[in-house]
C-alpha positions in Angstrom: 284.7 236.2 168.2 285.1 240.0 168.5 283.4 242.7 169.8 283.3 246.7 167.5 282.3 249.7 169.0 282.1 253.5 167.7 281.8 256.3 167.3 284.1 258.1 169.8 286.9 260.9 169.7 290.4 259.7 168.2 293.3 260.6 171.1 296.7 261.9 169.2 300.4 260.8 170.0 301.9 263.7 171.4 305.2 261.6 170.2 304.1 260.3 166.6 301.5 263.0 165.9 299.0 259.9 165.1 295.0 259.4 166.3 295.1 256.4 168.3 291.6 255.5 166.4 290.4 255.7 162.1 286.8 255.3 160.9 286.0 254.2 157.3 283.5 254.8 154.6 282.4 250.9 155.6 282.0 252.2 159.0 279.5 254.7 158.1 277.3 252.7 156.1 277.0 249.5 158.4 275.6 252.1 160.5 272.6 253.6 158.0 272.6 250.1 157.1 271.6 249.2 160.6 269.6 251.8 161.6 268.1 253.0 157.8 267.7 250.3 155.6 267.3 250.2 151.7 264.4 252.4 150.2 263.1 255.2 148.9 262.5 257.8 151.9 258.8 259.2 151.6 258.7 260.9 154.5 257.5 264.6 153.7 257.8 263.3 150.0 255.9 260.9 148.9 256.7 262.0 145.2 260.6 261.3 146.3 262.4 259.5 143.2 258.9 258.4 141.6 258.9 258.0 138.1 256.9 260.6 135.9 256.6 261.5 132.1 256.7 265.1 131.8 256.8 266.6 127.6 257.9 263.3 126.6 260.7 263.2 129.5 260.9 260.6 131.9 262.3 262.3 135.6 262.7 260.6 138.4 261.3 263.6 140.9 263.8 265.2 143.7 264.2 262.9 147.2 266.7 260.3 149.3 267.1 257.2 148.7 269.7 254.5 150.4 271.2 251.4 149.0 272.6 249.0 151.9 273.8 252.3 153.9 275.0 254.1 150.4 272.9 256.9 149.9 271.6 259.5 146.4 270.7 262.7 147.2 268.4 263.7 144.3 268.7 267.3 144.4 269.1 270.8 142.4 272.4 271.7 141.1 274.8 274.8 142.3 272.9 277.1 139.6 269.5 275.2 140.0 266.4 277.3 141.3 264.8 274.1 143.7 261.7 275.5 142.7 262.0 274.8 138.9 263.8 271.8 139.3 261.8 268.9 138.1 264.0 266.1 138.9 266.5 263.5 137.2 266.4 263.6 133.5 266.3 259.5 132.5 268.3 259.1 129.4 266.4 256.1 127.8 268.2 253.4 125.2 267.7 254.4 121.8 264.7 252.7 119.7 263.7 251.5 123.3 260.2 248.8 122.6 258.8 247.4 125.5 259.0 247.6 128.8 262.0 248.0 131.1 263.3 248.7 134.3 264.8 251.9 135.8 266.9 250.9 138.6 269.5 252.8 141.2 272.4 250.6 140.7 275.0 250.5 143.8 278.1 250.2 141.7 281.1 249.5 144.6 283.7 249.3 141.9 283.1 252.8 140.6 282.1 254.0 144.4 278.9 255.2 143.2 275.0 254.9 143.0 273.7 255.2 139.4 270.6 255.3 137.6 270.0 252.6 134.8 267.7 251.6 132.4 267.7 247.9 131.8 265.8 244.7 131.2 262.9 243.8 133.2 264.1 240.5 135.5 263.2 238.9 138.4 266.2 239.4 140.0 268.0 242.7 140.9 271.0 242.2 142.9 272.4 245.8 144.8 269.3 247.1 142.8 266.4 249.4 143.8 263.5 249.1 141.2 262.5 252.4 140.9 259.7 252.0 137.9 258.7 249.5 135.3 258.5 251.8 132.1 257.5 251.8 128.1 258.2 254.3 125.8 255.6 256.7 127.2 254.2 254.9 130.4 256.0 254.7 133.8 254.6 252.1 136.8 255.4 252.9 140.1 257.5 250.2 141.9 258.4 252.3 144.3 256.0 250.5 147.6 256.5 246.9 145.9 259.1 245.4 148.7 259.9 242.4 146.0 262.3 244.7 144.4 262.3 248.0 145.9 260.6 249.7 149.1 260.1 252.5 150.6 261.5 254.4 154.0 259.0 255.7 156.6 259.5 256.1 160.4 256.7 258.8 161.2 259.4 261.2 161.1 262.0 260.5 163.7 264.6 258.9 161.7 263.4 260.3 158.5 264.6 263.5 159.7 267.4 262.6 161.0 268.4 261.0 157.6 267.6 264.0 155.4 270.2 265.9 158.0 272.4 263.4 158.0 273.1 262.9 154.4 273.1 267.2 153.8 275.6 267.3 157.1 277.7 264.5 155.6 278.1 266.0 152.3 278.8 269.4 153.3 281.5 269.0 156.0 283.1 265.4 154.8 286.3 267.5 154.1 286.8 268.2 157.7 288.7 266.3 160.5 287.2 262.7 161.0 286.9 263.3 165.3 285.2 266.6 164.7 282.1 265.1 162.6 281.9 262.6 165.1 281.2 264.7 167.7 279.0 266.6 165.6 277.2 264.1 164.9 276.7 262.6 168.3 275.3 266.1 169.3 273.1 266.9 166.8 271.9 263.0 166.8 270.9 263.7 170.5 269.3 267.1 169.9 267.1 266.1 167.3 266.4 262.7 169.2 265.1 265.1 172.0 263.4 267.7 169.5 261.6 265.0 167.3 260.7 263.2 171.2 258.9 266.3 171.9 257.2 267.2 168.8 255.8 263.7 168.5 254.8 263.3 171.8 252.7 266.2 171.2 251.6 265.3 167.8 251.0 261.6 169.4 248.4 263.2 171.7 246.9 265.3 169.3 246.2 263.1 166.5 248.2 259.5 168.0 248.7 256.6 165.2 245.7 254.3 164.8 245.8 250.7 166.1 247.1 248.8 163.0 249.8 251.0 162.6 253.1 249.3 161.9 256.4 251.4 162.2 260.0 249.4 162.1 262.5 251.0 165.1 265.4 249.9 166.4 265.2 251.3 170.1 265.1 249.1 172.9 261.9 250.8 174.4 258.9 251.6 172.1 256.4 252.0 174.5 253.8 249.8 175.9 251.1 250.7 173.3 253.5 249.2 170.8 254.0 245.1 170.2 257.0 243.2 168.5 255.6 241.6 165.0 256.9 238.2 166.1 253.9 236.6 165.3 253.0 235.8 169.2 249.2 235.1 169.4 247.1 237.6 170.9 243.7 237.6 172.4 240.5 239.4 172.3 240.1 240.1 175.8 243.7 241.8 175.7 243.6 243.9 172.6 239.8 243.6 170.8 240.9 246.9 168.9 244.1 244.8 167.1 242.1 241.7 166.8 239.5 243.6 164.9 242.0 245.7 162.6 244.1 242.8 162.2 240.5 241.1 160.4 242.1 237.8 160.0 243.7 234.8 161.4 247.3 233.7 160.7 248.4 229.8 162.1 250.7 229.9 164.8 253.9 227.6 163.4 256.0 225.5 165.8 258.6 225.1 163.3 258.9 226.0 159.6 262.1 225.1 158.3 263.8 224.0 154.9 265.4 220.6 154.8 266.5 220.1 151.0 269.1 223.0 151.7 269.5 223.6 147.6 271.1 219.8 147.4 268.2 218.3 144.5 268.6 219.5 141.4 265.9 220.1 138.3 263.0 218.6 137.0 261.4 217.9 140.5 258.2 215.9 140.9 255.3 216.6 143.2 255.8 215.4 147.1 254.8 212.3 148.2 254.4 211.2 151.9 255.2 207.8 152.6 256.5 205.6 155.6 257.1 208.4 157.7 259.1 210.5 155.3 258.8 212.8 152.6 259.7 211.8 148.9 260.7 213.9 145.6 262.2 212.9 142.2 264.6 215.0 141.0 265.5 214.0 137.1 268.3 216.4 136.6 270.0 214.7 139.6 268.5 211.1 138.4 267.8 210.6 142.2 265.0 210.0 144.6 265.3 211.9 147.7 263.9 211.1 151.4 263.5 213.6 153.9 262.8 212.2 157.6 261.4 215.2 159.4 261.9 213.5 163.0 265.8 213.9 161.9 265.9 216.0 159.8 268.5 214.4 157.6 268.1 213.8 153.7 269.1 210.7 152.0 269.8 210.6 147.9 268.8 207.0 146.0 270.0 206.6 142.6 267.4 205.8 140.6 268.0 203.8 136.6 265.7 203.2 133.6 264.4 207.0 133.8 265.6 208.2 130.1 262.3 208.1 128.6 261.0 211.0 130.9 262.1 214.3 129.6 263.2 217.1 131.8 260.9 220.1 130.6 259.0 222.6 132.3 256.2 221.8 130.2 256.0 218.3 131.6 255.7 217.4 134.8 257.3 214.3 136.7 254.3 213.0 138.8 255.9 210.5 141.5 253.0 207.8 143.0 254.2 205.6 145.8 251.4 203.3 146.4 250.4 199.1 147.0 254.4 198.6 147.8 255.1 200.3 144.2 256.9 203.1 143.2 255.7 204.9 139.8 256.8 207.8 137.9 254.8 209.0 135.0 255.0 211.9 132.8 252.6 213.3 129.8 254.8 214.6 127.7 251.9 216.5 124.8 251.7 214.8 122.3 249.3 212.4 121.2 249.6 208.5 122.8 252.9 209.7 124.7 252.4 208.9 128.4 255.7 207.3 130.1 255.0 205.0 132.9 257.7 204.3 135.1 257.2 201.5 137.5 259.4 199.9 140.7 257.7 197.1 142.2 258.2 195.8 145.9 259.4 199.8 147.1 259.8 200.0 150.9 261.5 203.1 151.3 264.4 201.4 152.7 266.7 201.0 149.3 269.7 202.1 148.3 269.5 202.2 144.6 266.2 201.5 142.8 265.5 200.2 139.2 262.6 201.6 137.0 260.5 199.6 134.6 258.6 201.7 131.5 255.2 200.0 130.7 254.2 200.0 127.4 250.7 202.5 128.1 251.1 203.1 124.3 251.1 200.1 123.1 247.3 199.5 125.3 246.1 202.9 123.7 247.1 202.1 119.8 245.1 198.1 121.0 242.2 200.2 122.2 241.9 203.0 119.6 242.4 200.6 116.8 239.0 198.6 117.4 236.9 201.5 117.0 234.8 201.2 114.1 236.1 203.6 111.4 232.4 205.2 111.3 233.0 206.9 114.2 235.6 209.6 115.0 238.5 208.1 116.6 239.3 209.5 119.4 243.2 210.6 120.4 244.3 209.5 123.5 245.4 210.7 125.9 243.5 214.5 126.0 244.3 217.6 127.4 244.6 218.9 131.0 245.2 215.6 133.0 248.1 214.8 135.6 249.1 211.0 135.1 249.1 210.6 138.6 248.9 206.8 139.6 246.6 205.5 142.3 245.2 202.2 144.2 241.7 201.7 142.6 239.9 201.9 145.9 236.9 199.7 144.6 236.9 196.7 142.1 236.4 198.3 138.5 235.9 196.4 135.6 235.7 193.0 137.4 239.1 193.9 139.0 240.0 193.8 142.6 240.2 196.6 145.0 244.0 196.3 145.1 244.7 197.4 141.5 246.3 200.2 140.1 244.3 203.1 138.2 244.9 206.2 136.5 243.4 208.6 134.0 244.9 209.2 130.4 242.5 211.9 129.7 239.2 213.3 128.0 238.3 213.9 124.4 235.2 214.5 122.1 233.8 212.5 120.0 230.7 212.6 117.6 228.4 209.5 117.7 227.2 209.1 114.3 222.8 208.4 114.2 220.4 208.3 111.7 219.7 212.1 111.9 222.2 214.0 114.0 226.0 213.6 115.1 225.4 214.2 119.4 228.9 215.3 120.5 229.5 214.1 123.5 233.1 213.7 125.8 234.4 210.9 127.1 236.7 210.5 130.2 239.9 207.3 129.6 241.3 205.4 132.4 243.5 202.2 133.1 243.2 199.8 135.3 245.9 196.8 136.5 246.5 194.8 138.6 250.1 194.4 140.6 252.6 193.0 138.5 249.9 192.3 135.3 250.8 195.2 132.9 249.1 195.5 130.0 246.2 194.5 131.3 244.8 191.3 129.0 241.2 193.4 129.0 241.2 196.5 126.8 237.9 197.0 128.2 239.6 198.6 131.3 238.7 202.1 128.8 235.7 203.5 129.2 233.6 206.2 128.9 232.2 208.0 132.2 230.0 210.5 130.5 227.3 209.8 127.4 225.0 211.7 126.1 221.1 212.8 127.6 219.2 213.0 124.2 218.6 215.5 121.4 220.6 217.3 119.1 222.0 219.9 120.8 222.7 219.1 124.1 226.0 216.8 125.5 228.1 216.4 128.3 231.7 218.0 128.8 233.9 218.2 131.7 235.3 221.5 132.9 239.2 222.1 133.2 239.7 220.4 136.6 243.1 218.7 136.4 241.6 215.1 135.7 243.2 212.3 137.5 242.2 209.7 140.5 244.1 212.0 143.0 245.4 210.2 146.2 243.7 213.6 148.4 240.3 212.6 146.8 241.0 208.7 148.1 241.7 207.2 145.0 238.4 209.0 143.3 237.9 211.2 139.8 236.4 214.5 140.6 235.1 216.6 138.1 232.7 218.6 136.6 230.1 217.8 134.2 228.1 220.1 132.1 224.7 219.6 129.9 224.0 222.1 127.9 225.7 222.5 124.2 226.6 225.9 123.0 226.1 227.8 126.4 229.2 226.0 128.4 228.5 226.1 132.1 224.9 227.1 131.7 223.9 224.1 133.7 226.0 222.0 135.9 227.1 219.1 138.7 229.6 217.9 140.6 230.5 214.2 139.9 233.1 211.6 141.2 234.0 208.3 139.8 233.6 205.3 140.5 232.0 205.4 144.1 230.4 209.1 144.0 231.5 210.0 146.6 231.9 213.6 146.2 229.5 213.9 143.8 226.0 216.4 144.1 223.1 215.6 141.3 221.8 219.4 141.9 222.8 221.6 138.8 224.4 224.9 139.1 225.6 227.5 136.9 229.7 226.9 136.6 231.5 229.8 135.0 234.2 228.8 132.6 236.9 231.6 130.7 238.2 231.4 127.5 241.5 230.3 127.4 241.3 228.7 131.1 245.3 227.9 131.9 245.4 223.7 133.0 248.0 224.9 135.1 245.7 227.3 137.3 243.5 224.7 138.1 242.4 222.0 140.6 240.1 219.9 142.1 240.4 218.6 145.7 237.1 217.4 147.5 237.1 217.0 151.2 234.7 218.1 154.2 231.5 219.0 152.2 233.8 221.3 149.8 235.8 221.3 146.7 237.8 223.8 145.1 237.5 223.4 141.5 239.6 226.0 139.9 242.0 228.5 141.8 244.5 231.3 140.0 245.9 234.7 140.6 244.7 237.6 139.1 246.4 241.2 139.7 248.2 239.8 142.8 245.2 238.4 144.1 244.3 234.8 144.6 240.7 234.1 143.6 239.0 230.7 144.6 235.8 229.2 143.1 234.5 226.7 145.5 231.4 224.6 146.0 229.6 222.0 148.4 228.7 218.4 147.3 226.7 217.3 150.8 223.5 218.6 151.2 222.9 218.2 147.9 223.5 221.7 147.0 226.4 223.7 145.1 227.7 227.5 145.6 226.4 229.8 143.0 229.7 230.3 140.6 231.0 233.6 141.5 235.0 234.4 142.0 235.7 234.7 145.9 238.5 236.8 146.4 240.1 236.7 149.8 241.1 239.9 150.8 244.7 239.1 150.4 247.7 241.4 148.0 250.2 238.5 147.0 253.6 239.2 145.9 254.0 239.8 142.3 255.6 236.6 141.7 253.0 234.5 143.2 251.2 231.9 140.9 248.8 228.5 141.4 250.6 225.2 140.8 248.8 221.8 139.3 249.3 220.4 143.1 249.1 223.1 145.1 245.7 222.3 147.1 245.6 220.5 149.8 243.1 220.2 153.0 244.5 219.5 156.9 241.6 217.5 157.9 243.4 217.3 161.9 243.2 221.5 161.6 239.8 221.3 159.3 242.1 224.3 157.1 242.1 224.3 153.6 245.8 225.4 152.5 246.9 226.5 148.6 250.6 227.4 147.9 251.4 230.0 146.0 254.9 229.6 145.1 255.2 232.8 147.4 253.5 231.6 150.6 250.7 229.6 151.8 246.9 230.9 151.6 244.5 229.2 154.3 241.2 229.2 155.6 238.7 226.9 157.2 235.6 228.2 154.7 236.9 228.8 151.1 234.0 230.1 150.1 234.2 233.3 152.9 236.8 235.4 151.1 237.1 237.4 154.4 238.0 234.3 155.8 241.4 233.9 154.6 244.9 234.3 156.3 248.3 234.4 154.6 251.7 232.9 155.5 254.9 234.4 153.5 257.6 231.6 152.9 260.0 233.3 150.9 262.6 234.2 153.5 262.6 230.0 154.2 262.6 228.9 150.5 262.7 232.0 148.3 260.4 231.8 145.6 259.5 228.3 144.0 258.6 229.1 140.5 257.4 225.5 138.6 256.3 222.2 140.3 255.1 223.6 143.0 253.5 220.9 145.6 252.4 220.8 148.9 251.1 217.9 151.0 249.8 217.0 154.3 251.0 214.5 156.8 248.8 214.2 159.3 249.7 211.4 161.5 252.5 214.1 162.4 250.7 216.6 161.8 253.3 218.4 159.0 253.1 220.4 155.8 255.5 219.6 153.2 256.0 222.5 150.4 257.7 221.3 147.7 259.2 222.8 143.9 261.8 224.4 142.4 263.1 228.0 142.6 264.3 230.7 140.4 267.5 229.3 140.2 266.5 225.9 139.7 267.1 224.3 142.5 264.5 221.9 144.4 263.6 223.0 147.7 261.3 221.5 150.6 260.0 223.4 153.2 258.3 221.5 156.5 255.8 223.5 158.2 254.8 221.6 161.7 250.8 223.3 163.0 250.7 223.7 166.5 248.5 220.6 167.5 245.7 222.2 169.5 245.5 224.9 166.6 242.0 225.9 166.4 240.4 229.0 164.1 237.4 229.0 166.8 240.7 230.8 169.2 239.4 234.3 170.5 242.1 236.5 169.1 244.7 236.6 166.1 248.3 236.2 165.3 250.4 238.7 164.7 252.4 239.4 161.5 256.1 238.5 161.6 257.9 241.5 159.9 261.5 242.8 160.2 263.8 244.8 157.5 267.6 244.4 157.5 267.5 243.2 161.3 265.5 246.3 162.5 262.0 245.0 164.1 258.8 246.1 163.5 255.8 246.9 166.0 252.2 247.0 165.8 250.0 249.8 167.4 248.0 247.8 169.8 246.4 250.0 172.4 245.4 253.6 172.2 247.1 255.0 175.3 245.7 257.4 176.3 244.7 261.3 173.8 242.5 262.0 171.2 241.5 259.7 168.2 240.5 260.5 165.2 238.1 258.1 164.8 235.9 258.1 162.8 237.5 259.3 159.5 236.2 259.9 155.8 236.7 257.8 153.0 236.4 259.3 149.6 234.6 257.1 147.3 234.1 257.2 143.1 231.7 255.2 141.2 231.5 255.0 137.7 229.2 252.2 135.6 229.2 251.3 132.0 227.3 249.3 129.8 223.8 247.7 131.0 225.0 247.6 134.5 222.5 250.0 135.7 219.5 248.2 134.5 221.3 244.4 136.0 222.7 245.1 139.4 223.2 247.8 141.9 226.8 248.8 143.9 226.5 248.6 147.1 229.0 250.3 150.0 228.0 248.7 153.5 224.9 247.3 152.6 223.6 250.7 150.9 222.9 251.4 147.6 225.5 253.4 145.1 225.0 255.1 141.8 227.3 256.9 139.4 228.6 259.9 141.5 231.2 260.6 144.2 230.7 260.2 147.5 232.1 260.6 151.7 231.1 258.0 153.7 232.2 257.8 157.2 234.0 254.6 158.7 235.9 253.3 161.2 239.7 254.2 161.0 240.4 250.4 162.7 237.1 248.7 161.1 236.3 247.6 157.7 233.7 248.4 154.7 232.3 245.5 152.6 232.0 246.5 148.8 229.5 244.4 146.3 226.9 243.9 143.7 223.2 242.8 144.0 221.5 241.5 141.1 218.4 243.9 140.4 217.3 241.3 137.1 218.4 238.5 135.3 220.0 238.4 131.9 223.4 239.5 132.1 226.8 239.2 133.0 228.3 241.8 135.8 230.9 242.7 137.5 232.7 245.5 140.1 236.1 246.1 140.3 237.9 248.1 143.1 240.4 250.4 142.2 241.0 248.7 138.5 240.8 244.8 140.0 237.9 242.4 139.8 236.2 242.1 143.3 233.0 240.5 142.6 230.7 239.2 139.9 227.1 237.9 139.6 226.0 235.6 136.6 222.7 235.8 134.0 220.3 233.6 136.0 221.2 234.0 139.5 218.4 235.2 141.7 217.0 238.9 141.8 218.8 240.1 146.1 221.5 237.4 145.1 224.8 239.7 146.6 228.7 239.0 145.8 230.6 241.0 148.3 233.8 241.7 149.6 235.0 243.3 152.3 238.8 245.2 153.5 240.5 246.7 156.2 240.1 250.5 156.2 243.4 251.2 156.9 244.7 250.5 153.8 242.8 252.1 151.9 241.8 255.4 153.6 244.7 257.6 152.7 243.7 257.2 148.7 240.2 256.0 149.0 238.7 253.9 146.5 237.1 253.7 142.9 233.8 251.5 142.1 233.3 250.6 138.6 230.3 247.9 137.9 229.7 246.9 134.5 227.9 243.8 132.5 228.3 241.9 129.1 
């Protein structure tokens, strides 16, 4: 253990001529590293080193940037005029196609920072990502902290850096003691200069509440709090509570337990006497994690070599009626493997897997169909073999068998005057030990057809499988109508009906729907039926199965900007019945809310500097006996990670007050404007506003800003500088698709036959938009 101090004067030998004291290049940048960071400094310059075609010339524009305490000065030349200097000159690859990064590179083995042009990755070690660029179009990375950032300190230490870095680079030459002290005395009087310039700007036109500003000084002021994500109340601070416009869960303990030890092909997470469980097949293991202890424990596992270890193909792991399965759809037709272990406890210390023949049951079934009809290929599309208990006796079997879903597929039934297409849902049933079952007529079909020629039954993309979160039950969603998909719909669940609601509704499916992106969970009176990420935001279509009534279909988007990495996993729904939350991981962090229908309703928890960022098999799953979370996948690197999230156990959404963020950057702390303090405010402020609409848009809905109506034109409304403004549609007549996006990203649609005053609306916290203001565009198909 050692303790470094510095800067101060060297002392010389009198007798050896020698400074008793040396400082280094290193010593220098642990201290901007420290104090600055790694970004882009904006401050003054908000065009500093953004990325810009100019005549067919990409320049990166004049500024500062620093790389772990290194910094590049981008600056005119000795015979430069700075007012006809346009920047860096990018020299781009020859025959460049595509898009790729320009990056400042901090080369330590050449001592210097340099500019390249290189790949697009997800990774950019001693990199700041400057732009994502084609051959004639340039995307501003600059504010996206993934992979770049930018530096901001309302001026203080902005100022202090620009001087710094022109003082360092004009006297370097001289003696080391000298720009010490020169240093030291012009730190202090700027320190007291910028202290009185801002005090008076502070009481002129202070910060709003909301404000977050990252400082490394022991005393910020009392208006000011820590980001540790403390709860605060209402009472205390209503301002931050109201610019803050959302809750974030309080968390005891969020740590990760797998440490990088499992290796690839990881299954979803199961929890099971007490622990959690995951499969790894790269490692050929099963892995429990204890969360009371904390400790890990590996168990070889044998018999595995039919599964196959692609990222196309899940591993689902079931541990259920003392059994242990793993089963895998591996895409092609008839090709599930079912892995089974019988008497599991948890408490072995190598375990033995059995494959069942499920082929050989589906080539029995399939080949009694009679040759009139079209045979149908089992097992179908977008399913997750996931083995459960059959809750209730089906087919004359008891309540203690096994069940699980191999799938949907069409079929035409072949009459006297019309072939009805209709589709059919597949499932097994066995009981314990009895595999393949002796009845083939464990298949059936759930859904048949209601009559005439042009009307059938399908099932929507909903991830079909008896899902231990739905207690053993099928979820999904059935539509009647044939040619107009969606047109009219209902919930259904199988066999008990449980979750299902008989009242139809219109369900809007996509083209090209991704299996992955979607999922069906019911619990509480709700169910999420399909969830993804568009344009870095999440958007959730949700629904209610008791009273007998169903949301109108329309994309709720929470008011939430996700990482550019983030993405929707087959298991990555899940609802805390003891916190009454609905959570979804997003490979990125953990998107909550009580009412997933409310897109203001919804709260964000960032997990990336726990587990980095899990990019395939994500999972998460609730224990809540001990009232955990257990995230679950495997990262960019490949390695299986678990996170264990423990909820407070008294948390409650109904608390008067929020939490606040927790936010730091290279060990400096950040803080949250949270009182006024005292001067003037500028409050309220003006937010520019531009609305455009194309198509029939005009003659199907109207825009609407804060409940009043918006036509094509631009406007200045006034708001609150620590409020927020609610954006929508309201549908003026039916017929017609429409839609309004919000600065180029879909906010809110509204379907053909939904009522004439039905309104999709949104709403954001001003402060993030105020400085640019925004853009309405509405159109319909």
């Amino acid at each position: 253990m050692a303790l470094y101090d510095g800067f101060f004067d060297a002392v010389a030998d009198e007798e050896s001529g020698e400074y008793d004291r040396a400082y280094g290049s290193e010593d220098f940048t642990g201290y901007f590293a420290n104090v600055i960071g790694s970004g882009v400094c904006i401050h003054n310059n908000p065009n500093s080193f953004k990325a810009e075609y100019e005549d067919g010339i990409l320049y990166l524009r004049p500024g500062y940037l620093f790389i772990q305490g290194y910094w590049l000065a981008n600056i005119p030349g000795e015979n430069e005029a700075a007012e006809a200097y346009k920047g860096y000159a990018v020299t781009l690859p020859a025959g460049m196609t595509g898009s790729m990064a320009v990056a400042a590179h901090l080369n330590l083995g050449q001592r210097l920072i340099e500019i390249e042009v290189r790949p697009v990755s997800q990774a950019y070690p001693d990199a700041l990502v400057l732009a994502i660029i084609t051959s004639s179009t340039a995307e501003d990375t600059r504010y996206n902290t993934d992979i770049c950032g930018i530096i901001d300190t309302a001026g203080a230490l902005s100022n202090k850096v620009e001087w710094a870095v022109n003082y360092i680079d004009t006297e370097i030459e001289s003696k080391l003691q000298q720009v010490e002290r020169d240093i030291a005395a012009q730190s202090a009087k700027l320190d007291r200069k910028i202290a009185e310039v801002q005090a008076v700007a502070d009481k002129i036109v202070p910060p709003p509440i909301g404000t977050v500003k990252f400082s490394a000084a022991q005393n910020v002021g009392e208006d000011w709090l820590r980001c540790d994500g403390s709860f605060i109340s209402q009472e205390d601070y209503p301002e931050l509570v109201q610019a803050l416009g959302r809750l974030s869960p309080g968390v005891e303990d969020f740590s990760q337990q797998y440490q990088e030890q499992v290796g690839q092909g990881v299954s979803n997470g199961v929890v099971f006497a007490g622990a959690h469980w995951l499969f790894s097949l790269g490692d050929q293991a099963l892995y429990r994690c204890d969360s009371t202890t904390k400790t890990v424990t590996s168990i070889p596992v044998a018999g595995t070599e039919a599964l196959e270890n692609s990222g196309a193909s899940p591993v689902w792991l079931s541990i259920t009626g003392g059994f242990l399965f793993l089963s895998q759809y591996q895409g092609a037709v008839n090709t599930v493997v079912l892995l089974a272990c019988s008497a599991f406890t948890g408490s072995e210390s190598a375990i033995a897997m059995e494959a069942l023949d499920v082929a050989g049951v589906i080539t029995q079934y399939t080949s009694g169909i009679a040759s009139s009809d079209a045979r149908p290929s089992l097992p179908g599309d977008h399913f997750y073999p996931e083995v459960c208990q059959a809750a209730y006796a089906w087919d004359g079997e008891t309540a203690d068998s096994f069940i699980m879903c191999l799938g949907h597929d069409d079929i035409s039934v072949r009459g006297s005057t019309a072939a009805i297409p209709f589709t059919n849902l597949y499932y097994i049933v066995w009981r314990p030990g009895q595999f393949p079952a002796a009845k083939i007529s464990s298949y059936a079909a759930f859904a048949g057809t209601n009559g005439g020629s042009s009307m059938y039954n399908s099932m929507i993309k909903t991830g079909f499988r008896f899902c231990h979160k739905n207690s053993g039950e099928l979820v999904y969603i059935s539509t009647n109508y044939y040619g107009v998909q969606g047109s009219s719909a209902s919930l259904k669940s199988s066999p008990a009906e449980t979750y299902s609601s008989s009242t139809a509704v219109y369900v809007q499916t996509v083209s090209g729907d991704d299996p992955v992106a979607n999922t069906c969970v019911a619990a509480n009176n709700r169910y999420l039926y399909r969830c993804f990420v568009q344009g870095r935001r999440l958007v959730v279509r949700a629904g209610k199965y008791n009273p007998m009534t169903l949301f109108s279909d329309k994309d709720t988007q929470p008011g939430l900007t996700l990482p550019s990495r983030a993405q929707v996993f087959p298991d990555s729904v899940c609802y805390a019945a003891g916190q009454g939350v609905w959570f979804i991981f997003l490979g990125t962090g953990l998107a909550f809310s009580q009412t997933p229908e409310d897109g203001a309703s919804w709260g964000y928890l960032d997990t990336q500097d726990t587990l980095g960022v899990i990019s395939r098999f994500g999972s998460l799953v609730v224990d809540e006996e001990k009232n955990l979370l257990f995230i679950s996948g495997q990262d960019t690197l490949n390695h299986g990670k678990l996170g264990v999230l423990r909820l407070p156990p008294l948390f409650n959404y109904a608390n008067d007050g929020a939490w606040l963020p927790m936010i730091a950057s290279d060990g400096v702390p950040a803080y949250i404007k949270a009182t006024e303090g005292g001067g003037t405010v500028t409050d309220p402020v003006n937010m520019q506003i531009t609305v455009t609409i194309t198509g029939s848009f005009a003659s199907n809905a109207d825009i609407i800003f804060n409940g009043g109506v918006l036509i094509a034109g631009s406007y200045t409304r006034t708001v609150s500088a620590g409020g927020t403004f609610t954006v929508g549609i309201r549908q003026k007549s039916l017929g017609g698709y429409s839609y309004l996006s919000l600065n180029g990203t879909q906010v809110a649609s509204l379907a053909p036959n939904d009522a004439v005053g039905t309104e999709s609306t949104v709403s954001y916290n001003v402060s993030d938009f105020i400085s640019g203001g925004i853009a309405l565009e509405g159109r319909s198909r």
